[in-house]
Every structure is written in structure tokens, then in C-alpha cells.
PDB file with one MODEL, atoms N, CA, C and O in Angstrom:
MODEL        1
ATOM      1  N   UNK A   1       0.843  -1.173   0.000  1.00  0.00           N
ATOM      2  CA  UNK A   1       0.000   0.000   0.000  1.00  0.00           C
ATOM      3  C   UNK A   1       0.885   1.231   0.000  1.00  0.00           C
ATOM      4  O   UNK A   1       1.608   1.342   0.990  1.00  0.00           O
ATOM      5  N   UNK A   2       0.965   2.198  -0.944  1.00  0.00           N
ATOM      6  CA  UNK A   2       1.561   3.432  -0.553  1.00  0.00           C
ATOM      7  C   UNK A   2       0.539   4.462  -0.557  1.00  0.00           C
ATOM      8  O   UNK A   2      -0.384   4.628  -1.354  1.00  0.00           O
ATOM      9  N   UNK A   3       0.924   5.241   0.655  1.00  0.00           N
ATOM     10  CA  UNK A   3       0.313   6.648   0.688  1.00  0.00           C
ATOM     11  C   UNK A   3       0.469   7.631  -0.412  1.00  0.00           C
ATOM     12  O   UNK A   3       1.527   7.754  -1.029  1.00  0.00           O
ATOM     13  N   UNK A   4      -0.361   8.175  -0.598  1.00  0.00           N
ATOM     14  CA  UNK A   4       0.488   9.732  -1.735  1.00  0.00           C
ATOM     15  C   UNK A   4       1.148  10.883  -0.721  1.00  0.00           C
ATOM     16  O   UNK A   4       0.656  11.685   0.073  1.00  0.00           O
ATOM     17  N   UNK A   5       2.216  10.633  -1.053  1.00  0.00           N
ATOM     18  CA  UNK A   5       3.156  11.726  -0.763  1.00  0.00           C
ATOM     19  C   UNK A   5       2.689  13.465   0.259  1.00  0.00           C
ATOM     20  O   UNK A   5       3.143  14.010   1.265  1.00  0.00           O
ATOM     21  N   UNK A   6       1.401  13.830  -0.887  1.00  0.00           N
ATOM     22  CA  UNK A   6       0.975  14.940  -0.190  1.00  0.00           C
ATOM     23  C   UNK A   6       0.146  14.911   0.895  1.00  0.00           C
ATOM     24  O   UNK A   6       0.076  15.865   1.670  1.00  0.00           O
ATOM     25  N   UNK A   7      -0.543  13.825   1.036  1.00  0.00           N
ATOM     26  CA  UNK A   7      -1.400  12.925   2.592  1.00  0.00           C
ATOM     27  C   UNK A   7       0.391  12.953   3.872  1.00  0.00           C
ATOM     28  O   UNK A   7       0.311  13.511   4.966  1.00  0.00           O
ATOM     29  N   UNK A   8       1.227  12.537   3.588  1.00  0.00           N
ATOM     30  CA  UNK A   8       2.156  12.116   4.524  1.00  0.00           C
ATOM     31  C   UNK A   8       2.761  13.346   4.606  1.00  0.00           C
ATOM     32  O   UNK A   8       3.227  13.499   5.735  1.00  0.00           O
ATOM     33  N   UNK A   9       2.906  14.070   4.052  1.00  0.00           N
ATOM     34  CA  UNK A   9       3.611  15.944   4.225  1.00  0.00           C
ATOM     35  C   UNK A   9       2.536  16.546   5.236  1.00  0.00           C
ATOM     36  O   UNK A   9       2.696  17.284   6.208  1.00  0.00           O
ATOM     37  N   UNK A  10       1.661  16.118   4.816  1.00  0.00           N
ATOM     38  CA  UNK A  10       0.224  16.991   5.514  1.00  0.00           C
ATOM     39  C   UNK A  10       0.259  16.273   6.716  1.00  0.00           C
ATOM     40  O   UNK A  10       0.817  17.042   7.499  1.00  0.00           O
ATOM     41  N   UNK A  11      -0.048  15.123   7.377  1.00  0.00           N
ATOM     42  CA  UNK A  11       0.181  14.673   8.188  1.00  0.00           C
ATOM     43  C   UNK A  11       1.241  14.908   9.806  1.00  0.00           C
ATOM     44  O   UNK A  11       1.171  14.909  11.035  1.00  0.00           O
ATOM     45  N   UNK A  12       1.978  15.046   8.885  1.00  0.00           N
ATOM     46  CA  UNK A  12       3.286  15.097   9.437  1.00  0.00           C
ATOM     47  C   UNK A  12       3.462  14.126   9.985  1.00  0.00           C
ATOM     48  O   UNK A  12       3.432  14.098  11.215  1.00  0.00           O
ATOM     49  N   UNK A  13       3.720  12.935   9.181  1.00  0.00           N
ATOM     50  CA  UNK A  13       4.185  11.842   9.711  1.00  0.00           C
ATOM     51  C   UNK A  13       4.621  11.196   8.425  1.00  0.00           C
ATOM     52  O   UNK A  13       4.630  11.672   7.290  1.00  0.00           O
ATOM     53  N   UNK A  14       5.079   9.683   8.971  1.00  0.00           N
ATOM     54  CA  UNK A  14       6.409   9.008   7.328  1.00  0.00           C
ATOM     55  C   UNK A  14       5.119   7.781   7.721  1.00  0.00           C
ATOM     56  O   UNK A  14       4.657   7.416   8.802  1.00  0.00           O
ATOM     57  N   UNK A  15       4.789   7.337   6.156  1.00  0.00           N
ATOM     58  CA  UNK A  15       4.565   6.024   6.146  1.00  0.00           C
ATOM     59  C   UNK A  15       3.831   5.051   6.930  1.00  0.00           C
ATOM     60  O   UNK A  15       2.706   4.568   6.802  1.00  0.00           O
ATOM     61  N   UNK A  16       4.979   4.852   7.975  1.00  0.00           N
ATOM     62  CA  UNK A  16       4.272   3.587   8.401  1.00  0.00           C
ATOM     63  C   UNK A  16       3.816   4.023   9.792  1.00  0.00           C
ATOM     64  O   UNK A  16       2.937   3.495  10.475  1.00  0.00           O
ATOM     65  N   UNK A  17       4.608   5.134  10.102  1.00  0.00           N
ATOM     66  CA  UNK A  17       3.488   5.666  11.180  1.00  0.00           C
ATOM     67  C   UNK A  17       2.075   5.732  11.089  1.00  0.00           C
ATOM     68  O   UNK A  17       1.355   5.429  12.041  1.00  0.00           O
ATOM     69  N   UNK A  18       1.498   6.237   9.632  1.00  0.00           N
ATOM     70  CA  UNK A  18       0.488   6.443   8.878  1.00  0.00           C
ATOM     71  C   UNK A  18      -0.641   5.039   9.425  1.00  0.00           C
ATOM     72  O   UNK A  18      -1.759   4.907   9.925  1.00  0.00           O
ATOM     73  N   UNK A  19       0.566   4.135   8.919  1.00  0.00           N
ATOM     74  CA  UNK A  19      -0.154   2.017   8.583  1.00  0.00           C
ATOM     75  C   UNK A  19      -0.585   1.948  10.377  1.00  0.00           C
ATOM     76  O   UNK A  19      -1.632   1.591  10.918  1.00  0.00           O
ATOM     77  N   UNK A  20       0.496   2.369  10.861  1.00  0.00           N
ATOM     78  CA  UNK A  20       0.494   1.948  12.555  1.00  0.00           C
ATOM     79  C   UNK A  20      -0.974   2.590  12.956  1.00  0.00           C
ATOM     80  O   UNK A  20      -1.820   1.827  13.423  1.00  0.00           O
ATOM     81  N   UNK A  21      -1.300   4.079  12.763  1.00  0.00           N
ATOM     82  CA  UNK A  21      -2.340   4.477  13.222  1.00  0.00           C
ATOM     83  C   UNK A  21      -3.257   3.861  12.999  1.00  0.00           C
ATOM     84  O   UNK A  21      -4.068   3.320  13.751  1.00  0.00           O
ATOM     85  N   UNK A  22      -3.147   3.929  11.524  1.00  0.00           N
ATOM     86  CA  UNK A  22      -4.581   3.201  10.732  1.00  0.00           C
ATOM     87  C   UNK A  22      -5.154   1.762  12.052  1.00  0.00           C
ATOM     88  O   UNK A  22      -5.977   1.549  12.942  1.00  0.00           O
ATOM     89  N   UNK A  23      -3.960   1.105  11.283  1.00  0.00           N
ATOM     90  CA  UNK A  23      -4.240  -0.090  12.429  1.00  0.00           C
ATOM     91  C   UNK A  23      -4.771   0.332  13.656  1.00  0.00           C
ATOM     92  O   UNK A  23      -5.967   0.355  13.946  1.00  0.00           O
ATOM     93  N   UNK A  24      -4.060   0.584  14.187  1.00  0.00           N
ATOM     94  CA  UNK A  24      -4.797   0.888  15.673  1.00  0.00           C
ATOM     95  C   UNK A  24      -6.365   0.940  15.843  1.00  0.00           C
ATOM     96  O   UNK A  24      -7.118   0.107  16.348  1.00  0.00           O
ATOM     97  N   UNK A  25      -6.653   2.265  15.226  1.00  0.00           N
ATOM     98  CA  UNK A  25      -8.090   2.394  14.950  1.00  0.00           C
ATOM     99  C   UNK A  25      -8.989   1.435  14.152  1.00  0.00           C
ATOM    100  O   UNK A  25     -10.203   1.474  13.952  1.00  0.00           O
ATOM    101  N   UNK A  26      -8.392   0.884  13.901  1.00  0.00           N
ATOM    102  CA  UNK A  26      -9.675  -0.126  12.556  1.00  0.00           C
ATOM    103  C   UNK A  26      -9.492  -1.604  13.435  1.00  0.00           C
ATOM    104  O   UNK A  26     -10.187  -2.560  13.089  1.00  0.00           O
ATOM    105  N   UNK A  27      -8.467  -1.757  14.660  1.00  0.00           N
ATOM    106  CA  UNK A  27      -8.373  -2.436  15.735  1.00  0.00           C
ATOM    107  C   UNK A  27      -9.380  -2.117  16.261  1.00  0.00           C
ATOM    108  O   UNK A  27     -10.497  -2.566  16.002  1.00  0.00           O
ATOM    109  N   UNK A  28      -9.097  -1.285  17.081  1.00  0.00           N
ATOM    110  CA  UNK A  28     -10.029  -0.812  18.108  1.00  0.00           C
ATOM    111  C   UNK A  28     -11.072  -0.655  17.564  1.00  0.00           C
ATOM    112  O   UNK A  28     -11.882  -0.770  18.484  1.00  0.00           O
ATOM    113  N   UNK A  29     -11.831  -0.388  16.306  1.00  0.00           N
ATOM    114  CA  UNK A  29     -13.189  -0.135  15.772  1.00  0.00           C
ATOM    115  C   UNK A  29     -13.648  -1.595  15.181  1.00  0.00           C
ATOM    116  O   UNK A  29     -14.611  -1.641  14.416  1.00  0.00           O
ATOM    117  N   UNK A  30     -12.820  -2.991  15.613  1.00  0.00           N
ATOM    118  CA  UNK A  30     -13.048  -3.968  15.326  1.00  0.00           C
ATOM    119  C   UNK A  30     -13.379  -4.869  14.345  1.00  0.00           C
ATOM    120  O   UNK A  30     -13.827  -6.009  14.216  1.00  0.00           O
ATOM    121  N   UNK A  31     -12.750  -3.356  13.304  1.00  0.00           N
ATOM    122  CA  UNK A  31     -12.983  -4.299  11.839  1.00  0.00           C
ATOM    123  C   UNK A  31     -12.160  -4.677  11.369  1.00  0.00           C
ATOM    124  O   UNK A  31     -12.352  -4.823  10.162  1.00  0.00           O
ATOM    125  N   UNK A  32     -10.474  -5.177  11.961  1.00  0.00           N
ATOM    126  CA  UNK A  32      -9.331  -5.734  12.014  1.00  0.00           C
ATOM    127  C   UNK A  32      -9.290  -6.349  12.539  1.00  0.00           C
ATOM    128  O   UNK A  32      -9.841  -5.925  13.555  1.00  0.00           O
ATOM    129  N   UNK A  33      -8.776  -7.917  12.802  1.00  0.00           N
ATOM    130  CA  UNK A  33      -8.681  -8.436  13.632  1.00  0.00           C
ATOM    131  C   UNK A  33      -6.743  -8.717  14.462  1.00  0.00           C
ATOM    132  O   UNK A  33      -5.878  -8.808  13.591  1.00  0.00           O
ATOM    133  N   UNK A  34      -6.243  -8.822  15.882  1.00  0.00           N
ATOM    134  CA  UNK A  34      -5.377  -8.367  16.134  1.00  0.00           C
ATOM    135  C   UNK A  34      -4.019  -8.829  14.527  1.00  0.00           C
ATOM    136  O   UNK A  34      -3.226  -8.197  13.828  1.00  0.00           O
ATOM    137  N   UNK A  35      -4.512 -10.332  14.667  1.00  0.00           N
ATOM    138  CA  UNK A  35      -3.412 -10.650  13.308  1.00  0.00           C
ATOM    139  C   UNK A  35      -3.220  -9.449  12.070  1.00  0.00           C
ATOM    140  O   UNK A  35      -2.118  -9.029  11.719  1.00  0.00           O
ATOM    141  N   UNK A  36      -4.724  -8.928  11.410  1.00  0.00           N
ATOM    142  CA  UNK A  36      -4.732  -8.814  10.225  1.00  0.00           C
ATOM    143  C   UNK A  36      -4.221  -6.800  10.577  1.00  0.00           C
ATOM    144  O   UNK A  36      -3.885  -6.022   9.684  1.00  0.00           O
ATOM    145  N   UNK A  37      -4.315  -6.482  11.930  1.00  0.00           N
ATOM    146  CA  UNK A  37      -3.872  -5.694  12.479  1.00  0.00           C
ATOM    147  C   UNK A  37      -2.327  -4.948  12.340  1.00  0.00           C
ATOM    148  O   UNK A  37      -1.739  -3.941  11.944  1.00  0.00           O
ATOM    149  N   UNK A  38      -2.209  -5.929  12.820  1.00  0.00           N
ATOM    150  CA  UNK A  38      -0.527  -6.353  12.926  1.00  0.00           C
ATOM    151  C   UNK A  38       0.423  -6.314  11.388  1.00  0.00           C
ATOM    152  O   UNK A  38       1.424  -5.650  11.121  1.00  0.00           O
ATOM    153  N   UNK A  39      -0.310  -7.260  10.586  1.00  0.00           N
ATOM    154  CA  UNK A  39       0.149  -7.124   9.503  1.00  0.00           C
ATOM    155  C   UNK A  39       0.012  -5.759   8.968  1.00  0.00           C
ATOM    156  O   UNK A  39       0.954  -5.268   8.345  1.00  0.00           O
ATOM    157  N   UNK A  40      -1.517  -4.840   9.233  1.00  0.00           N
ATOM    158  CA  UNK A  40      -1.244  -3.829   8.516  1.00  0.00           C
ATOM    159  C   UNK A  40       0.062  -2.804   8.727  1.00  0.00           C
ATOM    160  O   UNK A  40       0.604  -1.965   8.008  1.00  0.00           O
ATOM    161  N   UNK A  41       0.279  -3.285  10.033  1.00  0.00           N
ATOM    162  CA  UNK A  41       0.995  -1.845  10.789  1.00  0.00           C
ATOM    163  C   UNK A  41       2.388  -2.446  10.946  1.00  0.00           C
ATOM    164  O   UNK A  41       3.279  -2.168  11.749  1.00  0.00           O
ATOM    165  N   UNK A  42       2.333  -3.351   9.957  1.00  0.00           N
ATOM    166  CA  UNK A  42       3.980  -3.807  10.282  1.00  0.00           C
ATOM    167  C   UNK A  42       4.638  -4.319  10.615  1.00  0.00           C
ATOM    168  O   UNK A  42       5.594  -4.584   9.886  1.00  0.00           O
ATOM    169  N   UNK A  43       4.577  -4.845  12.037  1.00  0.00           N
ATOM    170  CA  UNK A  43       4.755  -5.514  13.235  1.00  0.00           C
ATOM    171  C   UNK A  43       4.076  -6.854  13.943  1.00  0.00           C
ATOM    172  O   UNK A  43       2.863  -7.063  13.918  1.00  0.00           O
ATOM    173  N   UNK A  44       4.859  -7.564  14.459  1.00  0.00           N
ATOM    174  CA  UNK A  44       4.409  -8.669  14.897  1.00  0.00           C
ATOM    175  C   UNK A  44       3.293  -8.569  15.535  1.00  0.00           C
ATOM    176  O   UNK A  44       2.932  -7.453  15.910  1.00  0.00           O
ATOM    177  N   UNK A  45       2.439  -9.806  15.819  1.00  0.00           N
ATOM    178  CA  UNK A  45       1.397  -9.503  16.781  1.00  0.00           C
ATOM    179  C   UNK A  45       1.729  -9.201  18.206  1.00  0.00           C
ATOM    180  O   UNK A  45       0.993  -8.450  18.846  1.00  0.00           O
ATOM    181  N   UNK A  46       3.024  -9.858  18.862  1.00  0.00           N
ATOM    182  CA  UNK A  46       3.418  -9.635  20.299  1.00  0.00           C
ATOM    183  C   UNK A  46       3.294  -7.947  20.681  1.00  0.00           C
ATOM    184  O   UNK A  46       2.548  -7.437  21.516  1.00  0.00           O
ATOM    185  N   UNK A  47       4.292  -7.267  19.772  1.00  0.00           N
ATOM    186  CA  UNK A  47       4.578  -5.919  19.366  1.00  0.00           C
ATOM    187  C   UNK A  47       3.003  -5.214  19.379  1.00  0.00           C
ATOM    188  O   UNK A  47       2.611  -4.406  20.221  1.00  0.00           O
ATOM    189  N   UNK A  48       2.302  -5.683  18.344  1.00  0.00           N
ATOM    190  CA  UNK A  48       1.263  -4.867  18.358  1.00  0.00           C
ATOM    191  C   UNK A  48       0.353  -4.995  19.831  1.00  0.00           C
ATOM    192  O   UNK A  48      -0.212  -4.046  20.374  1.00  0.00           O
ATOM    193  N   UNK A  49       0.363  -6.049  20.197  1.00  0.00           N
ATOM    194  CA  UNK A  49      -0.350  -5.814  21.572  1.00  0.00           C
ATOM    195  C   UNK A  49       0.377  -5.115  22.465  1.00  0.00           C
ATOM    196  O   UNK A  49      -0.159  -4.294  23.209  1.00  0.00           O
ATOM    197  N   UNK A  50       1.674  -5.367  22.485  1.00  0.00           N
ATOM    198  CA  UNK A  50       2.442  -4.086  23.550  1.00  0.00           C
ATOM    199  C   UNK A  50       2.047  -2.329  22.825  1.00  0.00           C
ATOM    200  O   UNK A  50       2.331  -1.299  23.436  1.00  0.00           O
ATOM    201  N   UNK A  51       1.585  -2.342  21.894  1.00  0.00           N
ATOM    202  CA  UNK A  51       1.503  -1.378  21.559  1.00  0.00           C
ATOM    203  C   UNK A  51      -0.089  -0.751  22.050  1.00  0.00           C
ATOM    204  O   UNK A  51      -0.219   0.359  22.566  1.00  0.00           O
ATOM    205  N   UNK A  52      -1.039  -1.534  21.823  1.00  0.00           N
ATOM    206  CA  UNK A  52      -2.456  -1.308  22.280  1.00  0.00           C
ATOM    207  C   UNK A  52      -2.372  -1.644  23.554  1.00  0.00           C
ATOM    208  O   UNK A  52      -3.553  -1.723  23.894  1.00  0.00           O
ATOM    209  N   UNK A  53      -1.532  -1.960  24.730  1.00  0.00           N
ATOM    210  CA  UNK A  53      -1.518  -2.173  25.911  1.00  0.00           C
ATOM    211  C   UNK A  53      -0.977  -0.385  26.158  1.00  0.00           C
ATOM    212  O   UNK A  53      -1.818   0.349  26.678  1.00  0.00           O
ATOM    213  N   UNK A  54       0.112   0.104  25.856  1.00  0.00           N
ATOM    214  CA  UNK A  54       0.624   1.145  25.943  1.00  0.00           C
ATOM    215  C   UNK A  54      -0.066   2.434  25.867  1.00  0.00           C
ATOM    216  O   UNK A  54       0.308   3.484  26.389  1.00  0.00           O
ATOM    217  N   UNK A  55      -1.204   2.222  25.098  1.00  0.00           N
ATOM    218  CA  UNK A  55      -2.570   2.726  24.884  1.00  0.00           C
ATOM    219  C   UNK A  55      -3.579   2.479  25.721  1.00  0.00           C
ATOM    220  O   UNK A  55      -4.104   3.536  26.072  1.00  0.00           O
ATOM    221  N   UNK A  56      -4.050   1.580  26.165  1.00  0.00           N
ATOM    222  CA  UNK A  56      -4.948   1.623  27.418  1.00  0.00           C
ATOM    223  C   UNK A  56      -5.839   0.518  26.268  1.00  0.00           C
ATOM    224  O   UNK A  56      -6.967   0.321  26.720  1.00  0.00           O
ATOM    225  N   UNK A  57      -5.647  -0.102  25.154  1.00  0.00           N
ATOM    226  CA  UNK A  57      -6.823  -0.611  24.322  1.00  0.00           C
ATOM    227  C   UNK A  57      -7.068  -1.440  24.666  1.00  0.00           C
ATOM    228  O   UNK A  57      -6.000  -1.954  24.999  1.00  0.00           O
ATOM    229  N   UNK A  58      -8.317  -2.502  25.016  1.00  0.00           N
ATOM    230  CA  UNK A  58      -8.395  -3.687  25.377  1.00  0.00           C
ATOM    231  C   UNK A  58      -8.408  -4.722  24.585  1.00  0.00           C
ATOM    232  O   UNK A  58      -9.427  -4.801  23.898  1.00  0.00           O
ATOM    233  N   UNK A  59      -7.445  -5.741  24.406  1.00  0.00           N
ATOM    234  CA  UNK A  59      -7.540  -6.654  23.170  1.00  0.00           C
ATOM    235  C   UNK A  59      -8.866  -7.408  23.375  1.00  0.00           C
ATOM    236  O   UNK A  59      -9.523  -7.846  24.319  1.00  0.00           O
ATOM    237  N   UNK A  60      -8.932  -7.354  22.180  1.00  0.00           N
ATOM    238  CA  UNK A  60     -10.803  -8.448  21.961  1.00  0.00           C
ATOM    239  C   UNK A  60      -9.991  -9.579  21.048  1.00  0.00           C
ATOM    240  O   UNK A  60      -9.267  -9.601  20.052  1.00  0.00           O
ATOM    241  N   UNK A  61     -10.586 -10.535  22.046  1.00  0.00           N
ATOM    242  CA  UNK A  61     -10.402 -12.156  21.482  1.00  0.00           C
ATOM    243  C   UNK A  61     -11.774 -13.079  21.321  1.00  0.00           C
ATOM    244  O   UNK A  61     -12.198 -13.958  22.071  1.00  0.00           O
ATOM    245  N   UNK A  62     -12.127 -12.745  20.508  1.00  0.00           N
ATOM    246  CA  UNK A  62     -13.499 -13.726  20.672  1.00  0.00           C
ATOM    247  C   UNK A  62     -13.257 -15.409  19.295  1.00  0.00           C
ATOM    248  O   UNK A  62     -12.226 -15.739  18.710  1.00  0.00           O
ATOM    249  N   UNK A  63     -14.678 -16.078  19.231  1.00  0.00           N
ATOM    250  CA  UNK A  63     -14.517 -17.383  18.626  1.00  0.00           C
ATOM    251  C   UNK A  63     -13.505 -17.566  17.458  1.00  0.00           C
ATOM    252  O   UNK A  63     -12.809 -18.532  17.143  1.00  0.00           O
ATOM    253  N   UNK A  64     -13.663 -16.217  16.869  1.00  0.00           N
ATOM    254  CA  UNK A  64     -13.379 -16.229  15.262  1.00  0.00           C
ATOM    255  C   UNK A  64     -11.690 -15.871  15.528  1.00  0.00           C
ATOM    256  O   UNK A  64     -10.910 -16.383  14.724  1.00  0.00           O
ATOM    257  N   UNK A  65     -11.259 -15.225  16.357  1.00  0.00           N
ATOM    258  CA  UNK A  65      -9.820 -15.165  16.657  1.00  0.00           C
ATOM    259  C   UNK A  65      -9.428 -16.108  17.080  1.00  0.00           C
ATOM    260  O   UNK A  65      -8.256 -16.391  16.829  1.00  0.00           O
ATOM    261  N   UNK A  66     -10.180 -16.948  17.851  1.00  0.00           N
ATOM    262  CA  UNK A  66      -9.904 -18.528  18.121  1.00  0.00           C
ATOM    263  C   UNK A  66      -9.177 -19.355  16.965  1.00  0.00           C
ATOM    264  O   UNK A  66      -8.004 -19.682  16.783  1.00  0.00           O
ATOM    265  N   UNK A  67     -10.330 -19.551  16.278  1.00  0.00           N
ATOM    266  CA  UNK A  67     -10.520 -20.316  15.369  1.00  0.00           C
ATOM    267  C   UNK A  67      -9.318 -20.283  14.225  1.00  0.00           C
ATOM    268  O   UNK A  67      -8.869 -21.222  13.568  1.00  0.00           O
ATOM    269  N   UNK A  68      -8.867 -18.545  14.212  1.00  0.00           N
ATOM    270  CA  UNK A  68      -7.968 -18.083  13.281  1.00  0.00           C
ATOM    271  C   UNK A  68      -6.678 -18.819  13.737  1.00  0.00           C
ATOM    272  O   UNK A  68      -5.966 -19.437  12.946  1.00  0.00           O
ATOM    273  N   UNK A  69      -6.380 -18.691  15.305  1.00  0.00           N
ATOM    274  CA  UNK A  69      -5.074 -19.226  15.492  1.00  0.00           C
ATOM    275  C   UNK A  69      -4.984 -20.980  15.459  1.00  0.00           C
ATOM    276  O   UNK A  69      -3.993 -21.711  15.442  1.00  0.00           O
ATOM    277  N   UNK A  70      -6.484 -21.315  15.459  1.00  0.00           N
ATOM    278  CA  UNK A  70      -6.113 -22.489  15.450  1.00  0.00           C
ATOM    279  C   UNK A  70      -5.416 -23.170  14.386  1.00  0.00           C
ATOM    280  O   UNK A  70      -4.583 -24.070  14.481  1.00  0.00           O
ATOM    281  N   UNK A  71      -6.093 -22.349  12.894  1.00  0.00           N
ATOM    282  CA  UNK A  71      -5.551 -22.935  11.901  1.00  0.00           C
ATOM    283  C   UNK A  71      -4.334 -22.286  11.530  1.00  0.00           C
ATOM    284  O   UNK A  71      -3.727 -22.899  10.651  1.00  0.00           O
ATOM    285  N   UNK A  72      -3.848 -21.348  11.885  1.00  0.00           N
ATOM    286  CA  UNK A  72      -2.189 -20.796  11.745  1.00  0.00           C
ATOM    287  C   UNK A  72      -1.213 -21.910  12.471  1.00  0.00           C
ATOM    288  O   UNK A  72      -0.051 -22.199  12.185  1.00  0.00           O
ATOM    289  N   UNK A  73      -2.066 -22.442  13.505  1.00  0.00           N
ATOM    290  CA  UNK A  73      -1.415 -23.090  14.260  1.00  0.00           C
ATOM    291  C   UNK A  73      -1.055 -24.947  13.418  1.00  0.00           C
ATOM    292  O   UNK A  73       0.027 -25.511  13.258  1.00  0.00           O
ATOM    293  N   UNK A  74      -2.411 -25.396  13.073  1.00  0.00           N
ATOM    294  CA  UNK A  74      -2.257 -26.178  12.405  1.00  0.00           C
ATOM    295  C   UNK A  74      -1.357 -26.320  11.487  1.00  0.00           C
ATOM    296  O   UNK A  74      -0.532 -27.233  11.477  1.00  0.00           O
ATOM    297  N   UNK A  75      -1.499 -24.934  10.186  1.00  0.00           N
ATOM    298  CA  UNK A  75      -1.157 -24.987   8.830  1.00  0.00           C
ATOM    299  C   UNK A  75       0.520 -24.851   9.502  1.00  0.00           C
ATOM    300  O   UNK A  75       1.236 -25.762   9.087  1.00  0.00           O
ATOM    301  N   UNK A  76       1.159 -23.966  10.362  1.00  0.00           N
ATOM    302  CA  UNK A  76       2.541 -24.269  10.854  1.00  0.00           C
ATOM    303  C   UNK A  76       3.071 -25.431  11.349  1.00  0.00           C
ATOM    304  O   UNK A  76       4.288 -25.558  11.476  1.00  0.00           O
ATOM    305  N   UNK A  77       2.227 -26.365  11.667  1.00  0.00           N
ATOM    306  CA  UNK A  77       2.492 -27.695  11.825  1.00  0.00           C
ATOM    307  C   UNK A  77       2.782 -27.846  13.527  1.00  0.00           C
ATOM    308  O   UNK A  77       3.169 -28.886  14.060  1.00  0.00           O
ATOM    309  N   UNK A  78       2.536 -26.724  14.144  1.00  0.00           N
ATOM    310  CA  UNK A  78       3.164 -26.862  15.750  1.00  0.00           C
ATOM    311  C   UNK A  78       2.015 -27.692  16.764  1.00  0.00           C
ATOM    312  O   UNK A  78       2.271 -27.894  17.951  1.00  0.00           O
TER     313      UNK A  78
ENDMDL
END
């Protein structure tokens, strides 16, 4: 995904600060889930929860986040 240039001048911010926010909010507004989160913003999932902890955000884990790690878990073979 790239930003246009004149969004990130205006901002005042680079890039992936940009991805990090995004994430955050589309976290917290629950239409991300922490994985697909994480990926947006860059960073591992460990990372991203230290990051929404640092924030006061409460991670939401419900069935379907379940279910997600189960099969990451599977398809990795662990």
C-alpha cells in the first residue's frame, strides 16, 4: 500500500506511522482483527499488543480469533 506523498507531508508523519495508526483504529473499531492488524501496521502480533496495551486498548479475542489461530497453528504444523 503506498500513501500519496501529499497525505504524509500533511500529516506530518512518514509512512508507516500512517499504517500503525490506521491499524490501531480499525483495531479498536473492530474491523481488524489483532493478526490482520498487525500485519497492517507492520509488526508482529506480540509488538502490536504491547503497543495497544501502551494505549490503554483492550484486546478483543473472541470465537473467530480462536478459530484463526487455530488454523495458523495447524497450517505451521506446531
Amino acid at each position: 500500500m503506498t500513501i500519496p506523498n501529499e497525505l504524509v507531508r500533511a500529516a506530518r508523519m512518514t509512512e508507516v506511522e500512517i499504517l500503525l495508526e490506521l491499524a490501531v483504529v480499525l483495531f479498536h473499531k473492530e474491523k481488524l482483527t489483532l493478526g490482520q492488524a498487525a500485519t497492517l501496521a507492520g509488526i508482529s502480533q506480540f509488538q502490536f499488543q504491547q503497543l495497544l496495551g501502551s494505549r490503554g486498548i483492550a484486546i478483543h479475542y473472541d470465537v473467530q480469533d480462536y478459530i484463526e489461530d487455530l488454523q495458523t497453528i495447524q497450517r505451521l504444523g506446531l
